[in-house]
Every structure is written in structure tokens, then in C-alpha cells.
KEMIGU-7872 format. One record per residue (C-alpha): residue number from 0; x, y, z. Coordinates in Angstrom, 2 decimals, decimal comma, m for minus. Layout:
[NUM; [X; Y; Z]],
...
***
This chain:
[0; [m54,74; 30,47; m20,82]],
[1; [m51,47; 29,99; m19,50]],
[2; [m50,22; 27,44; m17,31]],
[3; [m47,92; 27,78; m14,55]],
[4; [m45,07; 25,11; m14,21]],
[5; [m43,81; 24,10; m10,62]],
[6; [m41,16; 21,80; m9,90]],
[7; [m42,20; 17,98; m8,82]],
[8; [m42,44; 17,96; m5,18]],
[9; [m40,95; 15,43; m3,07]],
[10; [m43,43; 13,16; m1,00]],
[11; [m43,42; 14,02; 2,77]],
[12; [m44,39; 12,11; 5,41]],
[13; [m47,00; 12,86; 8,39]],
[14; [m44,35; 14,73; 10,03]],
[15; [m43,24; 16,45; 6,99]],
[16; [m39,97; 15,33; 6,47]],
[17; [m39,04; 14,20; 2,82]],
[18; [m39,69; 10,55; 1,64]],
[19; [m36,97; 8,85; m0,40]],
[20; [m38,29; 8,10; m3,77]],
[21; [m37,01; 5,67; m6,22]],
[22; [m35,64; 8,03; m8,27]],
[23; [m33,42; 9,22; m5,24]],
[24; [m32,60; 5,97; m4,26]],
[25; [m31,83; 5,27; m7,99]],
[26; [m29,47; 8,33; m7,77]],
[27; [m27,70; 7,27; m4,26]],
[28; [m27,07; 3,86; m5,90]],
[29; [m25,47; 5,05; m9,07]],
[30; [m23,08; 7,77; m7,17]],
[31; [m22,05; 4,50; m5,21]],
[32; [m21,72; 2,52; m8,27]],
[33; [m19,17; 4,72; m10,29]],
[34; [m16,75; 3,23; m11,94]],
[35; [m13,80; 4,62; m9,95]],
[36; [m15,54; 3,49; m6,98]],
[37; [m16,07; m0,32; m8,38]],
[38; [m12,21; m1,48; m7,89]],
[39; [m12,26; m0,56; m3,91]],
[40; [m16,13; m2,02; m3,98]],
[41; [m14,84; m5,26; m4,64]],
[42; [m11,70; m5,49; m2,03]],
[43; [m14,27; m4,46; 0,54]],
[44; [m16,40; m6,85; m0,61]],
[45; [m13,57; m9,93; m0,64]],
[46; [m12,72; m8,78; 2,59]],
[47; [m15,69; m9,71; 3,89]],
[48; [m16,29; m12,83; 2,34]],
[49; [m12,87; m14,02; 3,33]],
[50; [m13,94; m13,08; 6,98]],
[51; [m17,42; m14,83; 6,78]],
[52; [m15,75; m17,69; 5,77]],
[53; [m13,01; m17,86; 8,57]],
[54; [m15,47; m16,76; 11,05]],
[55; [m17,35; m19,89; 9,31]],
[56; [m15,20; m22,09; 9,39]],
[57; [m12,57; m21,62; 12,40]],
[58; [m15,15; m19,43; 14,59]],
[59; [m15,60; m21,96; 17,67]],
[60; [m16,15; m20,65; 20,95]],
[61; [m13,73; m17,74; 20,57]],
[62; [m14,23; m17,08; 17,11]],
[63; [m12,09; m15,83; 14,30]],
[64; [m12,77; m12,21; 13,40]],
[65; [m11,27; m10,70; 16,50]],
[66; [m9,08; m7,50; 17,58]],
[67; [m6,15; m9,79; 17,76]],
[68; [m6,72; m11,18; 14,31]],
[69; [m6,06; m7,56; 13,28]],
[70; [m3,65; m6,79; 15,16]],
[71; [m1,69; m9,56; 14,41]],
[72; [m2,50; m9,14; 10,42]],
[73; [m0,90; m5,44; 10,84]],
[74; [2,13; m6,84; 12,90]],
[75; [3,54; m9,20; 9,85]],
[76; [2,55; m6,80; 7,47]],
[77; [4,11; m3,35; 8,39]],
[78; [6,99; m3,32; 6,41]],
[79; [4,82; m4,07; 3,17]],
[80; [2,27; m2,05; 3,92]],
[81; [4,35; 0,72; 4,10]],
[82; [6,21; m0,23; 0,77]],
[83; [2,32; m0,70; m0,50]],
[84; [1,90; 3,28; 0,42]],
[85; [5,00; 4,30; m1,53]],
[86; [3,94; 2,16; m4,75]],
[87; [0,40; 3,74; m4,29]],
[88; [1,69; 7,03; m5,27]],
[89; [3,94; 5,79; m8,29]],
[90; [1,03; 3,64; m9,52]],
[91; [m1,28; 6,50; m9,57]],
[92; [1,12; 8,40; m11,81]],
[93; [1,30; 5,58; m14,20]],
[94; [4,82; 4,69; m13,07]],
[95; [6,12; 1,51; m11,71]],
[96; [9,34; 0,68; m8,93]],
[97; [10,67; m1,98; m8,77]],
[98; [13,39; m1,58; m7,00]],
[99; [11,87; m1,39; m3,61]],
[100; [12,80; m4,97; m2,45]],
[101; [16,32; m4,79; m3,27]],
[102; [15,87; m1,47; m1,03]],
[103; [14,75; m3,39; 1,70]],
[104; [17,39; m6,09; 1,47]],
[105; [20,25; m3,17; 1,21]],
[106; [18,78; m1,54; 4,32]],
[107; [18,44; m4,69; 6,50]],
[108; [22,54; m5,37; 5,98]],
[109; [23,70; m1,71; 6,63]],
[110; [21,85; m1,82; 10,01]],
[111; [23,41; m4,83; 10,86]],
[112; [26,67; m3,77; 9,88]],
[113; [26,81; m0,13; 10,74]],
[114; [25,67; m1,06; 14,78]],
[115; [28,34; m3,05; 15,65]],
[116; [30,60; m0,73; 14,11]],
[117; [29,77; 1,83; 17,19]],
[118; [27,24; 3,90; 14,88]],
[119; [24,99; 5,75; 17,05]],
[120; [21,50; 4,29; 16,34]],
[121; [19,49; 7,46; 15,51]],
[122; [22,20; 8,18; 12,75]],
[123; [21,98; 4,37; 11,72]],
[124; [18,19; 5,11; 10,89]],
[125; [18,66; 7,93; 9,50]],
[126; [21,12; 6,52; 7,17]],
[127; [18,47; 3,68; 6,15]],
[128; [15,72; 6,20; 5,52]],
[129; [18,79; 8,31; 3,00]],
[130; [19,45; 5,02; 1,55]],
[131; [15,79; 4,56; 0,19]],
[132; [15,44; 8,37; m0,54]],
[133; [18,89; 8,31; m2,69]],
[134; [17,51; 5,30; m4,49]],
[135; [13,56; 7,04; m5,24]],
[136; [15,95; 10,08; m6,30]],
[137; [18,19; 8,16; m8,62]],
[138; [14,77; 6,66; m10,11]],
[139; [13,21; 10,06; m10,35]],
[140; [15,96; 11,84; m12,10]],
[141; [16,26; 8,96; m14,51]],
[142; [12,44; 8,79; m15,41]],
[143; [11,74; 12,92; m15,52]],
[144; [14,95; 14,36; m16,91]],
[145; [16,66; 10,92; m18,81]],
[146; [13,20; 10,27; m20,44]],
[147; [13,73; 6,69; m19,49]],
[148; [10,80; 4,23; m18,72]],
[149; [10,12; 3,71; m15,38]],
[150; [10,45; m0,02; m15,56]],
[151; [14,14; m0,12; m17,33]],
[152; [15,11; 2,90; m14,24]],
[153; [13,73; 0,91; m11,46]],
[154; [15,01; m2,34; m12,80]],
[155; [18,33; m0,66; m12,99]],
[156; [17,98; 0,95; m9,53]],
[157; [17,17; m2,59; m8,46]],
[158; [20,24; m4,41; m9,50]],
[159; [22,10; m1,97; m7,92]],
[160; [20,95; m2,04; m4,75]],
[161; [20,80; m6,03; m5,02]],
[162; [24,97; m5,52; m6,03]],
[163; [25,28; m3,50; m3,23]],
[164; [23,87; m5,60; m0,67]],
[165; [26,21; m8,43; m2,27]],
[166; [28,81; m6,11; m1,59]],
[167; [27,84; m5,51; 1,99]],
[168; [27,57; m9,31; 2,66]],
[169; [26,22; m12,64; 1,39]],
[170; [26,23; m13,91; 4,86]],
[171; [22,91; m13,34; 6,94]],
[172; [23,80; m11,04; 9,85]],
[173; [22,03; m10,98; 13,20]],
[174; [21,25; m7,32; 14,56]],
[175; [21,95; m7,47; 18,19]],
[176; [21,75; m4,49; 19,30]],
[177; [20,48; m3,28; 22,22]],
[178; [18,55; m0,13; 21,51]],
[179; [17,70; m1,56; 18,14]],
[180; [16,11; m4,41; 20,06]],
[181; [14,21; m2,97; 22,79]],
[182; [12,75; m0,65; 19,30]],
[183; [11,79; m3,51; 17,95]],
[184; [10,05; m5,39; 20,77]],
[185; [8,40; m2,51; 22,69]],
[186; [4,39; m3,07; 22,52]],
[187; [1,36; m2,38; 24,00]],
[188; [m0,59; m5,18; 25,08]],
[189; [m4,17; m5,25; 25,63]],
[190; [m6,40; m8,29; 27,23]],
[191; [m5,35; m11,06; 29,02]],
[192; [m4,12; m15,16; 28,07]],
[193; [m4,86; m16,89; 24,38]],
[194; [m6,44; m13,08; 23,76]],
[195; [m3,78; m10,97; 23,87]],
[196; [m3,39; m8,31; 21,46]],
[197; [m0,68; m6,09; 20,92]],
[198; [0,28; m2,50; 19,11]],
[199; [3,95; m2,01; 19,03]],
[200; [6,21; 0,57; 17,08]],
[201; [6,26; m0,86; 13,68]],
[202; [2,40; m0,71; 13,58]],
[203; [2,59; 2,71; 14,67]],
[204; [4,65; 3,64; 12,22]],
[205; [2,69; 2,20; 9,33]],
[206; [m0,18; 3,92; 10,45]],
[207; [1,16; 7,10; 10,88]],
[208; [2,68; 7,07; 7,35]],
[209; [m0,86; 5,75; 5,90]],
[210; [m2,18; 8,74; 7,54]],
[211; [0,36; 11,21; 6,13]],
[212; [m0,50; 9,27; 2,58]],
[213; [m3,95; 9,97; 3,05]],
[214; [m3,78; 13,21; 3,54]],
[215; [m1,00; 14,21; 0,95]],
[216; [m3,44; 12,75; m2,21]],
[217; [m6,25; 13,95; m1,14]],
[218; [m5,89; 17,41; 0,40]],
[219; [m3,10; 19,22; m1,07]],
[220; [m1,83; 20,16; m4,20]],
[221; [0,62; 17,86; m4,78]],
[222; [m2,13; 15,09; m4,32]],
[223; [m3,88; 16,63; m7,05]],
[224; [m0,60; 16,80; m8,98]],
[225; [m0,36; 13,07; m8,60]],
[226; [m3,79; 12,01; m10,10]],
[227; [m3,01; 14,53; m12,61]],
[228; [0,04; 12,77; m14,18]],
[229; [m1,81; 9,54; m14,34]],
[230; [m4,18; 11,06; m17,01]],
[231; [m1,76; 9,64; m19,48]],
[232; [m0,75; 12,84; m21,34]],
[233; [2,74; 13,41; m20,19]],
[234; [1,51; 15,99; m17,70]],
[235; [0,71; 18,26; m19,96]],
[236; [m3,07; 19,55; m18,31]],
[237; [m1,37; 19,20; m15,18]],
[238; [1,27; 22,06; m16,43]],
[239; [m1,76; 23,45; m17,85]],
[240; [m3,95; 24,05; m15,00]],
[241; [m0,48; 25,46; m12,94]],
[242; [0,50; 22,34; m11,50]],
[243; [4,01; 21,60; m11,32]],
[244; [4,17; 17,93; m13,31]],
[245; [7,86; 17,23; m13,48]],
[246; [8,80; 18,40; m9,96]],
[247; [5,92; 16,12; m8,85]],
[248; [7,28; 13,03; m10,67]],
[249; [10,40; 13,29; m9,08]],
[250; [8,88; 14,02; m5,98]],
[251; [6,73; 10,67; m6,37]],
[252; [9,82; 8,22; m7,15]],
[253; [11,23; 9,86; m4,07]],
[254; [8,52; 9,14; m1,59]],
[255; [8,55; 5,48; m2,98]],
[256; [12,19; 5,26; m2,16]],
[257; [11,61; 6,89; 1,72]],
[258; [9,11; 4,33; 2,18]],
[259; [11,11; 1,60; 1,08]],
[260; [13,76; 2,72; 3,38]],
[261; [11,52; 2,77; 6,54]],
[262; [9,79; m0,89; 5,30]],
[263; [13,52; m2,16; 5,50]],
[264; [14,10; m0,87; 8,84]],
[265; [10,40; m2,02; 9,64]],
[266; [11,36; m5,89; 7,83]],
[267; [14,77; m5,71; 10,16]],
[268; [12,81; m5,05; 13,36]],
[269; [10,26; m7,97; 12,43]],
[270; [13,48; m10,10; 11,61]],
[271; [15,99; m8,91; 13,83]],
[272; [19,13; m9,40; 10,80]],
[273; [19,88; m8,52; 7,77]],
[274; [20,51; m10,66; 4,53]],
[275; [21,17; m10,28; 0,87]],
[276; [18,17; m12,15; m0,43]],
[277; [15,63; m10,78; 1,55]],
[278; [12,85; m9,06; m0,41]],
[279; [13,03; m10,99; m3,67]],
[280; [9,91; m10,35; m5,14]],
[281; [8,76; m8,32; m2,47]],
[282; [7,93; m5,28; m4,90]],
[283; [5,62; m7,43; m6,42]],
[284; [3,43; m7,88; m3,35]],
[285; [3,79; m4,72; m2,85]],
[286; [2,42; m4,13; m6,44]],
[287; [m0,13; m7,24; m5,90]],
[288; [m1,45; m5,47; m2,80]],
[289; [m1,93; m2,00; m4,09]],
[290; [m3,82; m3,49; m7,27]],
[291; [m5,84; m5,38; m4,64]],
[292; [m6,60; m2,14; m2,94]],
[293; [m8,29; m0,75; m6,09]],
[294; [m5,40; 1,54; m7,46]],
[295; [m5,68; 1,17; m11,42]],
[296; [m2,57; m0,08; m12,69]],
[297; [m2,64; 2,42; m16,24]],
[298; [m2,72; 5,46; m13,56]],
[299; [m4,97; 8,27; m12,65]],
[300; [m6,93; 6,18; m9,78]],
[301; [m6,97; 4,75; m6,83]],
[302; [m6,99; 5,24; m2,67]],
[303; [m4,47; 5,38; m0,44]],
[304; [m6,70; 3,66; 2,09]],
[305; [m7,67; 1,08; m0,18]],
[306; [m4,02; m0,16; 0,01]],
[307; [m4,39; m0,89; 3,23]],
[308; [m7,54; m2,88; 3,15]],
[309; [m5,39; m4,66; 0,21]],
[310; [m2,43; m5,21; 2,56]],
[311; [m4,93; m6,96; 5,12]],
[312; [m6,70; m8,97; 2,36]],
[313; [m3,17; m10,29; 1,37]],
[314; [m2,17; m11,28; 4,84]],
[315; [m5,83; m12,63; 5,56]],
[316; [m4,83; m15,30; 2,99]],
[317; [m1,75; m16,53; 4,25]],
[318; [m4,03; m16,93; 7,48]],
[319; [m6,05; m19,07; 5,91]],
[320; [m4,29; m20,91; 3,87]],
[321; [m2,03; m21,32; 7,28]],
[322; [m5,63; m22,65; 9,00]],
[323; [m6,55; m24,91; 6,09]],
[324; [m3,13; m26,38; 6,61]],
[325; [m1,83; m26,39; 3,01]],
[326; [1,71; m25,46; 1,87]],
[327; [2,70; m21,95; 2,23]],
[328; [3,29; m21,94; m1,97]],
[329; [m0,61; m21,64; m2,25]],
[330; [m0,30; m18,35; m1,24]],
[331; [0,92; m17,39; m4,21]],
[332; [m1,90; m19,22; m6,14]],
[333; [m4,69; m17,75; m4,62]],
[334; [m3,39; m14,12; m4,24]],
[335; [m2,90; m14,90; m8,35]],
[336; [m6,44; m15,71; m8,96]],
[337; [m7,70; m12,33; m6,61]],
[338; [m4,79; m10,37; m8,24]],
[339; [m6,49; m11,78; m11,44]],
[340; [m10,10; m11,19; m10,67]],
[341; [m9,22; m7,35; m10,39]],
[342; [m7,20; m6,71; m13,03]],
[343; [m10,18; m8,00; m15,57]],
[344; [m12,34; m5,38; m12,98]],
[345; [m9,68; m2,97; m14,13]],
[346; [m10,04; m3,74; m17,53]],
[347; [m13,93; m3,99; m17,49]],
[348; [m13,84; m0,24; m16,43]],
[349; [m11,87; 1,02; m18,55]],
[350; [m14,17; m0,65; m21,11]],
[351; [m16,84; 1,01; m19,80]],
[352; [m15,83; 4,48; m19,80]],
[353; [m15,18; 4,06; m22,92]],
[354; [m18,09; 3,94; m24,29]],
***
């Protein structure tokens, strides 16, 4: 006698439509659970917490977690996140820049010094956007054709654009003018007294470039090209699947440059002047944010999105720390220990595929 074998059939309700089981709920959870998807879990997951607790603790009568809260979060934080966006794609490829703050610095002073000089604005931004491109370019060419580390080229690329803006000035220098202003404080305002929000042009901007970012890594071929290179072979199944890997390189250290470019014209509209020390460790907030956003630091992962949420997570605790009334230098203790908490993540992942 034989038997006949039929596939297990799912349980269906009264109306006949399918009943989860615990076997697919089992599944659902561990697609949610991957490991790639664990680093942007967790800044999703601080996110919140941080907002429970400042809803918790400074909610009152008009509470905390509020459209102005954001809109005030992405209003100090343009400029970085936009330098976040550009270190996104380097860190994906396993590279690092470091010279993005120096960038920003270098930009600031030739805006305030090329304006006064009778430079038509468009052509002075422009120029600042060139200025970050040449850099990512310089960086580029060193890394893919000099065979030089990525750290010794940006750190190179860094001093120089640090000499140069030593060059341009050591004095701060006030940007005053007028088209350059009205740019900088055109908004949108929405609501009405102690709840006014606003959306002016260096928010746009930063979200238009996130959504360019987005949508170069993950639907086109030279977003596939950049998680590709991060695999940690040199490129070499990138070159073997038909994928250009050394034009792509250079095309990455280039896109970090741009972005540094527009974050100094961004950091120059939020400031209104230029000076040789500004952005002194600004790359590494830049870094700390991306990290924070769930982009592995060895290369190969990470979302473009998730900087963002990383970016808000880092301003969120200078807001805090600005409530709780402390000094300003706990920000850099407490975006340690979160910068901390996710790099052991990082590391507990990698431990895990591993095995």
C-alpha cells in the first residue's frame, strides 16, 4: 500500500483566511533579527528610549517629543548630517576620511573672503562645492592608484586643507553678505508662539542629499559596487561579477569630498563666518554618528537612512544633556559610552557570523 504525501496545511480560520502559526511567527522574527539588521535595531531602539525619557522627564503640559523638537534637531545638525552621508559611503567600502572637517573649515573662509571680493554668489558656491570635490579626488587618486591607506591619504588631505585655511586667515571672518544671508535665513514656519517650527534651506538640502544617498546604495549599480568593496577582498568579486571596483572607489572618496563641501557651506549659513578652527574633530562626529546609525565600521554594511536616525540620536543628547543642565563636555562622555555600546554590537556580529 502506498501512501500519498501532502504538504502540512496552514490552519484557517472561519472565514478561511490563513492563521499565523508559531512556526511563521518564528520565521518573521528571525528575518527581523538578522544580524545586519541588529546594528540599526538598536539606534531605533535608543532613539526611543532617549525620547521616553525626555518625554518623561521634561514632558509638562506641552511635552517634549514634538514637531519642533525635530525640526529644531535637523536645523543644528544639517551640516553634519550631510558630512554623516558622505562618510556613509566611504565606511561601507571599508575606507575612512578624515579630512572632512578641515574641508569644512577651508570652505567657511573662502566664502567669507571670496564675497566681499565682488564674487558673484552662485560662482562662490560653486567654488565651495569644487573645493570639497578636489579634496575627495585628491583622496581617491591617492587610495586607488598610490595604493596608500586611506587613513595616511585623508590625514594628509586634512593637513592640507587645515594649511590652507591658515593661509586664507587665522582671523574669524564674518560673512555679510546679502544674498548669502537672506540664503541662510529664509524658512518656513509653521504654528504659532512658544510652538513654532520651522524648515528652512539648509534642512532642505540635507534631505534632499539623504534622499539622493538613499537611492544611489540601494538602487543602482554603483550602490551595489559600494557594498561590494566592503567585502574585504580588494574588490576582486566586485571585478568579478562586472562591477567596476576601482572607478567606484574613486568615485566614493569623491562623493565624501562634495558632501563635505556643501556641509561647509551648510556650517557657514548656520554660523554666518568663517574661521580656521572650525571643524576640529568634526569628522569624528561625523564618524561617531554614522557608527551610531548602524554602518559597520570593517565595511560591507550599513544604511544610508540609519545615518540619519544616528545624526538625530547625537543631537538628541546634546538636548538633554542641555535640559539636565550639565556642562556641554558631557556630550562627549555619553556619545562615548553609545559610540561604545555599538561598536561591541559590531563586534558581537561579526562574532556571530562567524560561527
Amino acid at each position: 500500500m502506498s501512501a500519498t504525501l501532502t504538504a502540512p496545511q496552514t490552519p484557517r480560520s472561519d472565514d478561511g483566511r490563513r492563521r499565523p502559526t508559531a512556526g511563521t511567527a518564528r520565521r518573521t522574527l528571525a528575518r527581523f533579527l538578522r544580524p545586519e539588521l541588529l546594528p540599526i535595531a538598536g539606534t531605533l531602539l535608543t532613539l526611543v528610549i532617549m525620547l521616553v525619557l525626555g518625554e518623561s522627564r521634561y514632558g509638562g503640559e506641552r511635552g517634549f517629543v514634538s514637531v519642533k523638537l525635530f525640526s529644531n534637531l535637523l536645523q543644528d545638525n544639517a551640516y553634519l548630517l550631510v558630512l554623516a552621508i558622505g562618510m556613509t559611503f566611504v565606511i561601507i567600502t571599508g575606507g575612512i576620511d578624515l579630512s572632512v572637517g578641515a574641508v569644512v573649515a577651508l570652505v567657511g573662509l573662502v566664502i567669507a573672503t571670496l564675497l566681499p571680493a565682488g564674487v558673484p554668489l552662485p560662482l562662490v558656491l560653486v567654488i565651495s562645492v569644487l573645493i570639497g570635490s578636489t579634496f575627495g579626488l585628491l583622496i581617491g587618486v591617492l587610495v586607488q592608484y598610490f595604493a596608500i591607506q586611506p587613513f595616511i591619504a585623508s590625514l594628509a588631505a586634512m593637513f592640507l586643507a587645515r594649511g590652507l585655511a591658515n593661509v586664507v586667515s587665522v582671523q574669524s571672518l564674518a560673512i555679510t553678505d546679502e544674498g548669502f544671508s537672506s540664503m541662510a535665513s529664509w524658512s518656513l514656519k509653521f504654528g504659532e508662539g512658544r510652538d513654532i517650527s520651522k524648515i528652512n534651506l539648509s534642512m532642505i538640502i540635507a534631505v534632499a542629499v539623504l534622499a539622493l544617498a538613499f537611492y544611489l546604495l540601494h538602487y543602482t549599480r554603483f550602490g551595489r559596487t559600494v557594498y561590494g568593496l566592503g567585502v574585504g577582498d580588494d574588490g576582486n568579486a566586485v571585478e568579478l561579477m562586472g562591477l567596476r571596483a576601482g572607478r567606484t572607489r574613486l568615485w566614493v572618496y569623491v562623493i565624501s569630498g562634495t558632501c563635505a563641501g556643501i556641509a561647509g557651506i551648510l556650517f557657514a549659513f548656520y554660523t554666518k563666518s568663517g574661521y580656521n578652527l572650525t571643524g576640529i574633530g568634526m569628522e569624528l562626529d561625523a564618524i561617531a554618528a554614522v557608527v551610531i546609525g548602524g554602518t559597520i565600521l570593517t565595511g560591507g554594511a550599513g544604511y544610508v537612512l540609519g545615518t540619519g536616525v544616528g545624526v538625530v540620536v547625537y543631537g538628541l543628547i546634546q538636548v538633554l544633556i542641555a535640559r539636565e543642565g550639565l556642562d556641554s563636555w558631557w556630550t562627549k562622555v555619553f556619545i562615548g559610552v553609545v559610540l561604545l555600546a555599538f561598536v561591541i554590537l559590531q563586534r558581537a556580529i561579526a562574532a556571530r557570523k562567524k560561527k
